[in-house]
N, C-alpha and C positions, 0 to 999 in steps of 0.2 A: 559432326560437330553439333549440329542443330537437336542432336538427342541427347547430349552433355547441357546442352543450353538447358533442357527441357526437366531433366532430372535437377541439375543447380536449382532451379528455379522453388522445385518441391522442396527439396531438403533446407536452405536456408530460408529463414523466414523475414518474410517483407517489411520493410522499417514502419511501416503504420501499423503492424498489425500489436503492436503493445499500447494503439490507441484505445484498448478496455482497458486499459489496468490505471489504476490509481496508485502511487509507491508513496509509502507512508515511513517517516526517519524517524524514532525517537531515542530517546536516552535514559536508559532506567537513574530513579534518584537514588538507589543505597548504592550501585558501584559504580556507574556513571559509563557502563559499558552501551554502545550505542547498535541499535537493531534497524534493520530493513524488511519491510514486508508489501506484497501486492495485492490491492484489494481487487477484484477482477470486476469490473463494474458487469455484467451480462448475468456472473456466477452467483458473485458470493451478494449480495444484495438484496433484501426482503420487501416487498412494498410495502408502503401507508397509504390504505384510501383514507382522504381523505370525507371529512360529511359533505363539503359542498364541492361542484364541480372547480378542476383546478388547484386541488388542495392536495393530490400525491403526491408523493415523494416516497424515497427509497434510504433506507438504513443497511447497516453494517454493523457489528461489533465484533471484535476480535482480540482475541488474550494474546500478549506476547511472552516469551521465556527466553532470553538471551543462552550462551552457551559457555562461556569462559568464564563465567566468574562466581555469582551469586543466585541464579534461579529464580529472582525475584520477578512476580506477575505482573506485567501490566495491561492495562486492560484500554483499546483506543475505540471508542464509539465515534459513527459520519451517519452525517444527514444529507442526500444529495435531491435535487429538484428533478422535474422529470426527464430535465435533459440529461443527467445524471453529472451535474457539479456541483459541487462541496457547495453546503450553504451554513455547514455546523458541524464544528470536531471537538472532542473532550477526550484527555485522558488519564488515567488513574495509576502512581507509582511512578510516572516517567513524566518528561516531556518532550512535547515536537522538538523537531531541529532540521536545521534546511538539508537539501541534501550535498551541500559543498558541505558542512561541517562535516555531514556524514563522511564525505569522502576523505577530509582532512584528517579524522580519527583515522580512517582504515589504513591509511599512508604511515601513520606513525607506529613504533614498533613497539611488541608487547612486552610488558615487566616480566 
């Protein structure tokens, strides 16, 4: 039993460990179809030095293309601190939305 324990262990993965990922909800504006995406804070994040000490910080930007509907791009740029939390979002063609909305769209059924 203790080698069952051992392999479980490997195979699924430990409830922190989706403590890199930043999950980003938006809704594009021409069909209002709604996307989910993961920023992986370790991966996908570019630094900024800054000129003086104290002043880096780490960027993202990422294009989204939904799938059912319209193909429209949107585009979501993050500013995170050295700790690496949000300190600045923007995004272009869509907008944010929490992720109960997100979830309350998925629940609903398609036209």
């Amino acid at each position: 039993m203790g080698l069952f324990k051992k392999l479980k262990g490997k195979v699924t993965a430990p409830s922190d460990k989706d403590a890199a990922a930043y999950w980003v909800y938006v809704k594009c504006n021409r069909c209002g179809e709604v996307i989910r995406t993961r920023v992986d804070l370790h991966n996908d994040l570019s630094i900024n030095y800054g000129e003086q000490e104290g002043e880096t910080t780490y960027f993202c930007r990422k294009y989204l293309i939904g799938s059912k509907r319209c193909f429209q791009q949107i585009e979501v740029a993050f500013t995170f601190n050295q700790g690496r939390h949000l300190i600045d979002q923007q995004i272009s063609g869509g907008e944010f939305i929490s992720r109960d909305e997100y979830l309350r769209s998925e629940e609903q059924p398609e036209d």
